[in-house]
Backbone as a printed PyTorch tensor [residue, N CA C, xyz], in Angstrom:
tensor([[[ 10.7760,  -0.5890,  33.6210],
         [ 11.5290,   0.3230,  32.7940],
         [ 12.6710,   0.9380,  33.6080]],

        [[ 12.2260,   1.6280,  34.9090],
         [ 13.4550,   1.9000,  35.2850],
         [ 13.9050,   1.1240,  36.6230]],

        [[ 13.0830,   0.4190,  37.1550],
         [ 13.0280,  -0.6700,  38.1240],
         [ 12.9370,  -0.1080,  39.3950]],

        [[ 11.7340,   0.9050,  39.8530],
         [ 11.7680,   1.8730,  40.9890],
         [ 11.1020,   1.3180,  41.8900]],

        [[ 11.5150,   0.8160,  43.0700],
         [ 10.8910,   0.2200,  43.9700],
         [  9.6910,   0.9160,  44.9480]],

        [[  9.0070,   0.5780,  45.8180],
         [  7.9390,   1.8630,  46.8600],
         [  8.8770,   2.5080,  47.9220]],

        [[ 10.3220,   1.9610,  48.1940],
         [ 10.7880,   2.3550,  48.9820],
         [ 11.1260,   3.8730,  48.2350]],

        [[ 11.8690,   3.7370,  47.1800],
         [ 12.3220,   4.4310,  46.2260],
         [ 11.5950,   5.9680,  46.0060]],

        [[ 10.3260,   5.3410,  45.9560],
         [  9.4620,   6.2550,  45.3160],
         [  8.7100,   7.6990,  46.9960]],

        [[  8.8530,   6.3310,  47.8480],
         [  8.3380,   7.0920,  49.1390],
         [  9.2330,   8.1740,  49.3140]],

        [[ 10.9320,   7.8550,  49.1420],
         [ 11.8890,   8.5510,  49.1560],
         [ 11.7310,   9.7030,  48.1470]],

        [[ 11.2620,   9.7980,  46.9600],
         [ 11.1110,  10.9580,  46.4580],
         [ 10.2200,  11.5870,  47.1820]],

        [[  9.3300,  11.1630,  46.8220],
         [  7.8640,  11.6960,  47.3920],
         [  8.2710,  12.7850,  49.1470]],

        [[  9.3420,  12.2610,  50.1370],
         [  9.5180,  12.8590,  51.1190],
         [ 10.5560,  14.1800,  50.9300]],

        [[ 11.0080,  14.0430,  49.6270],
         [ 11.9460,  15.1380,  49.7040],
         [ 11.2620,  15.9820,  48.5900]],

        [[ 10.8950,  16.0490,  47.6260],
         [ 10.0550,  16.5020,  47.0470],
         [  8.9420,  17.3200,  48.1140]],

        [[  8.1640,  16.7440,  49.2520],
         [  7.1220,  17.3680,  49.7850],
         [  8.0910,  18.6360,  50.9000]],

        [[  9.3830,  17.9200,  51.0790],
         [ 10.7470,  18.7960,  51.9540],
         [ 10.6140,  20.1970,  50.8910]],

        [[ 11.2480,  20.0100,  49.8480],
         [ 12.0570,  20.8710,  48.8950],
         [ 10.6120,  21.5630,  48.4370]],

        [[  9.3780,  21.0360,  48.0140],
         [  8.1690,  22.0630,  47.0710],
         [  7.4760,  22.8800,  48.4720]],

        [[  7.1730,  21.6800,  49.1310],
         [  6.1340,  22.2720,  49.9550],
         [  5.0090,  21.3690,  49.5890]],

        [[  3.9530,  21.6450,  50.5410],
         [  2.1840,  20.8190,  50.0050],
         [  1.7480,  21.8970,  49.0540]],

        [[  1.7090,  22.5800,  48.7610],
         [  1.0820,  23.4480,  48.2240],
         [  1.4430,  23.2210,  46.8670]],

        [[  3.0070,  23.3650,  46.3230],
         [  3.3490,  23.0990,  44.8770],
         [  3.3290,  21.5730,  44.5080]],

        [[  3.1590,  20.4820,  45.3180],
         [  3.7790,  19.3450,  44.9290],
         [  2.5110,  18.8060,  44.4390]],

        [[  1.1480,  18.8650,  44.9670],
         [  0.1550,  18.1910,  43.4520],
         [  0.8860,  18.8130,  42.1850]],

        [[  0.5580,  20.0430,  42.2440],
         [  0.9690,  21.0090,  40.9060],
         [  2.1790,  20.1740,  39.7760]],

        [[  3.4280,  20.0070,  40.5920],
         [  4.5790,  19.7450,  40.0430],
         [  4.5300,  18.0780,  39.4510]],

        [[  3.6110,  17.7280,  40.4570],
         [  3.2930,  16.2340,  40.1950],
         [  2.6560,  15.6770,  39.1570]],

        [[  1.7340,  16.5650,  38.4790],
         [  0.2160,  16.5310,  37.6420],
         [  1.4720,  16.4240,  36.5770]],

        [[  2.3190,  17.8130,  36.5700],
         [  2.9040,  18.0510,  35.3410],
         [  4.0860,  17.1810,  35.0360]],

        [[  4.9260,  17.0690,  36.3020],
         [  5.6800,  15.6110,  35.6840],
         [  5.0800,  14.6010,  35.0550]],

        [[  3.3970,  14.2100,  35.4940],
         [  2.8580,  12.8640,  35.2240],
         [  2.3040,  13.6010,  33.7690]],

        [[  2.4990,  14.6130,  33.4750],
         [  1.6660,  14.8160,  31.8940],
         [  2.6940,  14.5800,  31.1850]],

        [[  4.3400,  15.1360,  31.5860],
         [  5.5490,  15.3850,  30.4730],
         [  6.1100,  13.6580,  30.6190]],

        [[  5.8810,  13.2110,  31.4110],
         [  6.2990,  11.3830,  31.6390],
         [  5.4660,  11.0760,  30.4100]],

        [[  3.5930,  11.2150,  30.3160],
         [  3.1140,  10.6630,  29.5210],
         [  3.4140,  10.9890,  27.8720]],

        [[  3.9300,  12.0690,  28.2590],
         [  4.0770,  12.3480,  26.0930],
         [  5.3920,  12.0900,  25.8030]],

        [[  6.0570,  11.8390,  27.0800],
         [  7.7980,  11.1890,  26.5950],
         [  7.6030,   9.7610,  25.8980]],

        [[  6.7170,   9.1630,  27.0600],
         [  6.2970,   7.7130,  27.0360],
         [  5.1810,   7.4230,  25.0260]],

        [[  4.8870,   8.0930,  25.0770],
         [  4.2040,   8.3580,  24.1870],
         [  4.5710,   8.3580,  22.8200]],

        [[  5.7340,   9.7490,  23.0960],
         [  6.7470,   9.8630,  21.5310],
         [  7.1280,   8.3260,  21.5190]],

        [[  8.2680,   7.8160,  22.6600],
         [  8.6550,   6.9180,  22.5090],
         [  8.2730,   6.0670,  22.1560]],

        [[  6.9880,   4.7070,  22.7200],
         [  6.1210,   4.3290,  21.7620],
         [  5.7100,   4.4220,  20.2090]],

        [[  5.8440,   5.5300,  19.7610],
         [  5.4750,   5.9770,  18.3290],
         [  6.3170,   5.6000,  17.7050]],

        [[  7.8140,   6.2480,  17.5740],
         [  9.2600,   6.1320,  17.1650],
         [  9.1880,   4.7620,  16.9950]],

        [[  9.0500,   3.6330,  18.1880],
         [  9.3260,   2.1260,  18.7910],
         [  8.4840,   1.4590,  17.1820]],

        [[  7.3050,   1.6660,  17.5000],
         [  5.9600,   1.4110,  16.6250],
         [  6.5910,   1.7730,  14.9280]],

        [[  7.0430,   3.0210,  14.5600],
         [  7.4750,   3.2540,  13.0750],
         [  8.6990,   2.6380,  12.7980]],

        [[  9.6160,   2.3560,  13.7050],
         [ 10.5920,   1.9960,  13.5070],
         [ 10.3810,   0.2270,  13.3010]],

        [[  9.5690,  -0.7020,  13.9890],
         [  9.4720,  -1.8780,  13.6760],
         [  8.6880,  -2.1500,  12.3520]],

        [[  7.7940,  -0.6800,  11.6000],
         [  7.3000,  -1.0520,  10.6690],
         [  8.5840,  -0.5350,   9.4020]],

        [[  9.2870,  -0.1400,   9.7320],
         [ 10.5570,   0.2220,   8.8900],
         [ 11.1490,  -0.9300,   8.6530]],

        [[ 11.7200,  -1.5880,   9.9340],
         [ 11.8050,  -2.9330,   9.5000],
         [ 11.3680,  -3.7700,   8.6500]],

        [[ 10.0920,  -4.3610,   9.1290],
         [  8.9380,  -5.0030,   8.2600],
         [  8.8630,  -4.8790,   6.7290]],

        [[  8.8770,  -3.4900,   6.5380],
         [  9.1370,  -2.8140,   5.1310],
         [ 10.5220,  -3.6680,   4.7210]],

        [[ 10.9760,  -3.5230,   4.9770],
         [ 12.4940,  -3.4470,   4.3810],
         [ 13.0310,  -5.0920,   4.6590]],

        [[ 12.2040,  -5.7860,   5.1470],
         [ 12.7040,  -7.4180,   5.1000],
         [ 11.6560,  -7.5890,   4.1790]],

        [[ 10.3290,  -7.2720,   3.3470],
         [  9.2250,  -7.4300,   2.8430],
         [ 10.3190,  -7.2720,   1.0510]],

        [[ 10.7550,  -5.8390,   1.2940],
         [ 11.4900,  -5.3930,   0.1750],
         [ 12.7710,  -6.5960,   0.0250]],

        [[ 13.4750,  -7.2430,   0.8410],
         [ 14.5030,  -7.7760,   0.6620],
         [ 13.8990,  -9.2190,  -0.1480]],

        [[ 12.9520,  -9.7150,   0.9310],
         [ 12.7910, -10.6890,  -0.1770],
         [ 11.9150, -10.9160,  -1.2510]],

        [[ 11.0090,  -9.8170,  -1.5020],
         [ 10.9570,  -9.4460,  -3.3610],
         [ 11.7450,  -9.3220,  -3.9500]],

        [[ 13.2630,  -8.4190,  -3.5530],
         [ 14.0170,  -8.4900,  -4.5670],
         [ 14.9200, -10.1870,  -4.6070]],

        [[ 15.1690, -10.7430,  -3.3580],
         [ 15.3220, -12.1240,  -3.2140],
         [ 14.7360, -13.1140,  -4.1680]],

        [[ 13.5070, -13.0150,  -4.9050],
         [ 12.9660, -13.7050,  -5.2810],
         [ 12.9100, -13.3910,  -6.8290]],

        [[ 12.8140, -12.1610,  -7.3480],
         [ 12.7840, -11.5120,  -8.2200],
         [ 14.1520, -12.0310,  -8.9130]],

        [[ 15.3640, -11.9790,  -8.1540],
         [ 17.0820, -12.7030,  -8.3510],
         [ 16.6870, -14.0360,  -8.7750]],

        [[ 16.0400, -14.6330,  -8.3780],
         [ 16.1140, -16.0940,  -8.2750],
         [ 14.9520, -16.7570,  -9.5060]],

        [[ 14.0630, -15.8450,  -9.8880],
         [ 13.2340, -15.9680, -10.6050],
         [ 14.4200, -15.4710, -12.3900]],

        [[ 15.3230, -14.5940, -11.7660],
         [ 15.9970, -14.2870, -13.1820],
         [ 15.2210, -13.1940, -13.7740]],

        [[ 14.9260, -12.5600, -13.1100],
         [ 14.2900, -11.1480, -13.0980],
         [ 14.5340,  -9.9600, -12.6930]],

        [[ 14.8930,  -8.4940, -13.1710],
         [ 14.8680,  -7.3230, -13.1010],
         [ 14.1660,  -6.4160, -13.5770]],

        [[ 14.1180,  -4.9900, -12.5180],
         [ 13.1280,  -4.4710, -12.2400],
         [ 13.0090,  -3.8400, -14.1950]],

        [[ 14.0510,  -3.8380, -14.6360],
         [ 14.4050,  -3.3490, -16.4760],
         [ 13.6460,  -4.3930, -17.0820]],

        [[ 13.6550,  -5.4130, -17.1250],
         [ 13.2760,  -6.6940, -17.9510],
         [ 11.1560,  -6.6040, -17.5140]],

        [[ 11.4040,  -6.4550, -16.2880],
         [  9.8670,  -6.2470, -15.8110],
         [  9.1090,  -4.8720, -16.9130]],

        [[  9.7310,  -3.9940, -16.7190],
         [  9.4810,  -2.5020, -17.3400],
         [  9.1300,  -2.8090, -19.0190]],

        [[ 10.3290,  -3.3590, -19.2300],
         [ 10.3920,  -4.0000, -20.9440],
         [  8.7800,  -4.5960, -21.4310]],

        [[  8.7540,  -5.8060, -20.4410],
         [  7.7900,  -6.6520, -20.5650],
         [  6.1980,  -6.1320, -20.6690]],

        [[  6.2270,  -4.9110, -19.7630],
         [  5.0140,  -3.9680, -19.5650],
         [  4.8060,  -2.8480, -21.2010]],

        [[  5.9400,  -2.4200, -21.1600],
         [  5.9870,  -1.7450, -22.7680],
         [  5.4750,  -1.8540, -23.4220]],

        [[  6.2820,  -3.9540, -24.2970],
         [  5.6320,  -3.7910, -25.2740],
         [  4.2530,  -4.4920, -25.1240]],

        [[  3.5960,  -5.0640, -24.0400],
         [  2.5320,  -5.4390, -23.7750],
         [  1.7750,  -4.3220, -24.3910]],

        [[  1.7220,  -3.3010, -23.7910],
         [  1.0080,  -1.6690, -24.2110],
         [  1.6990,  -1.1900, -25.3220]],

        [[  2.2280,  -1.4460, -26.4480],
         [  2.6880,  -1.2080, -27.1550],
         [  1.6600,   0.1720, -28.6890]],

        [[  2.3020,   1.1830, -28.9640],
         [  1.1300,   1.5430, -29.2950],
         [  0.5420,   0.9130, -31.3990]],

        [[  1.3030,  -0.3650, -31.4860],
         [  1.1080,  -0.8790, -32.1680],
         [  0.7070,  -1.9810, -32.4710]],

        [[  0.9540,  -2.7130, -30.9780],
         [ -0.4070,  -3.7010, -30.7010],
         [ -1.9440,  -3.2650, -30.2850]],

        [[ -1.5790,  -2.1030, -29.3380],
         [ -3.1530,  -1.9910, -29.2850],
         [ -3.7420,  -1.1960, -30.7750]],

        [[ -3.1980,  -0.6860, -31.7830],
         [ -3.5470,  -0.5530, -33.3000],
         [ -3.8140,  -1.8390, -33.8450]],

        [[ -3.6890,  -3.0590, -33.9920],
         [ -3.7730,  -4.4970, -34.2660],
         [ -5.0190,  -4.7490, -33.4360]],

        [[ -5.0250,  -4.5630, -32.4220],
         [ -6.0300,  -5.1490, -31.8980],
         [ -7.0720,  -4.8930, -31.7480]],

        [[ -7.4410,  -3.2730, -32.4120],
         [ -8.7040,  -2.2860, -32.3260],
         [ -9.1560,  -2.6650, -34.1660]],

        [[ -8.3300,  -2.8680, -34.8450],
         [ -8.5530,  -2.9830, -35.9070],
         [ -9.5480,  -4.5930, -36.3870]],

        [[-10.7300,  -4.4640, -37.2640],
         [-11.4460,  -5.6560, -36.8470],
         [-11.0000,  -6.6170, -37.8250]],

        [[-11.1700,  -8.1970, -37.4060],
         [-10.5330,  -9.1880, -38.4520],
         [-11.2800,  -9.0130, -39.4500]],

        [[-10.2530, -10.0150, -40.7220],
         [-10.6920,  -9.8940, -41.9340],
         [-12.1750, -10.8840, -42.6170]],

        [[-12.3040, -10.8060, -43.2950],
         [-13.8290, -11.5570, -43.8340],
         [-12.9030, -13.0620, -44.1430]],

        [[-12.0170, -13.3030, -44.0830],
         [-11.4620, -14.4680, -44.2510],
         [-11.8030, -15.7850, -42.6960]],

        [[-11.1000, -14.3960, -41.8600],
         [-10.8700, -15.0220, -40.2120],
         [-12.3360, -15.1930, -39.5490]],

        [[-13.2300, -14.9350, -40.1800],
         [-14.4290, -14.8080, -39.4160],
         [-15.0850, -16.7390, -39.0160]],

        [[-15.6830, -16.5410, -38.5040],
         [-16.4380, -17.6200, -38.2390],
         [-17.7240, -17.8690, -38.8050]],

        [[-18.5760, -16.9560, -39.1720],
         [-19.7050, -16.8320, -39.5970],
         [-19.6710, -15.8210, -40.5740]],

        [[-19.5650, -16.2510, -42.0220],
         [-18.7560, -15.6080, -43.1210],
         [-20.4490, -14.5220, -42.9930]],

        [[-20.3610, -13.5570, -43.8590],
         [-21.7270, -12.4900, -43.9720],
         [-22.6510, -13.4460, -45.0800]],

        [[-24.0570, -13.4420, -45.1180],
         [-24.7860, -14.1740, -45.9280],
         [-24.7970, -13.7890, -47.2570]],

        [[-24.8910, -14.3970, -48.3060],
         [-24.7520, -13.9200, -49.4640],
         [-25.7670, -13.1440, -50.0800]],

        [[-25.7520, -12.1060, -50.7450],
         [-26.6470, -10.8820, -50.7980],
         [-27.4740, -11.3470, -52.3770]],

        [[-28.9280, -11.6790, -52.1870],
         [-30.0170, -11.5680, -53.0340],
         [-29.8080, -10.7330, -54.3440]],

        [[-29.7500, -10.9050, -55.5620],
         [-29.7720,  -9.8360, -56.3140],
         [-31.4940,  -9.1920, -56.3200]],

        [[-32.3320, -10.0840, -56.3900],
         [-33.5940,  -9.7920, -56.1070],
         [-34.2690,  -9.0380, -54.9710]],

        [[-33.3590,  -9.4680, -53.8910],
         [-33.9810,  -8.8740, -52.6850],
         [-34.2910,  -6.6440, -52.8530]],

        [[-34.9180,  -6.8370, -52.0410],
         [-35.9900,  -5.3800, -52.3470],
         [-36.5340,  -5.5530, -53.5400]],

        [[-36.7060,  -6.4120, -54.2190],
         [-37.9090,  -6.4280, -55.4410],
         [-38.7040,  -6.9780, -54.9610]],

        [[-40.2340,  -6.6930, -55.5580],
         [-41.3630,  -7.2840, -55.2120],
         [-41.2430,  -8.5980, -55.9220]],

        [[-42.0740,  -9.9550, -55.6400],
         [-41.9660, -11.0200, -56.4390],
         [-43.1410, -10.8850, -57.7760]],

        [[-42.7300, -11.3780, -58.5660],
         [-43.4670, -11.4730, -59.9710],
         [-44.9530, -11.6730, -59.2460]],

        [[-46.0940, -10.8900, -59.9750],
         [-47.1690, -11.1270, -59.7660],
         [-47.7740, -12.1760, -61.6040]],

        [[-48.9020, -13.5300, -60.7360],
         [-49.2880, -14.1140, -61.6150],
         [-50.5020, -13.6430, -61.8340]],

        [[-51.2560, -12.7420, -62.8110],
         [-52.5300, -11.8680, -63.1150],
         [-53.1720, -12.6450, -64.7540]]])
């Protein structure tokens, strides 16, 4: 990342222990290495949302890519959903068929039935 060599680093490390002292330089050290880690950290995150922003948005390009090519809009889609749910098809369709459309017409009703049968005495 930033391409710091041991020479590099020994070199801080000697002027740093010049300029703090032993006494402050764990101290100063802990806390650089905590504020390094949540820089490193945000950054990562940002890196991470930002490639899924991407992702999103080439995902979105070619739905609508395809949606073009299919001869489709998001209006014509909406339309199509409407009258699917229409509140006069689903009235048609709650309503039950006629004694015509049936398949198994109702049996024809006995004029006799609930009478007892003739007794022979």
């Amino acid at each position: 990342m930033f391409d710091i060599g041991f020479t590099e680093l020994a070199l801080i490390f000697v002027i740093g222990l010049v300029v703090l002292g032993p006494e402050r330089l764990p101290t100063v050290a802990r806390t650089l290495g905590h504020w390094m880690g949540r820089a490193r950290s945000t950054f990562n995150n940002l890196k991470n949302e930002l490639e899924r922003e991407a992702v999103t948005l080439d995902m979105r390009e070619r739905m609508e890519k395809q949606m073009r090519q299919m001869g489709l809009d998001e209006d014509s889609i909406r339309e199509a959903k409407e009258s699917l749910l229409s509140p006069e098809q689903i009235h048609k369709a709650r309503q039950p068929a006629s004694k015509e459309n049936r398949i198994h017409p109702d049996p024809p009703q006995d004029e006799d039935q609930g009478q007892e049968p003739p007794r022979n005495d």
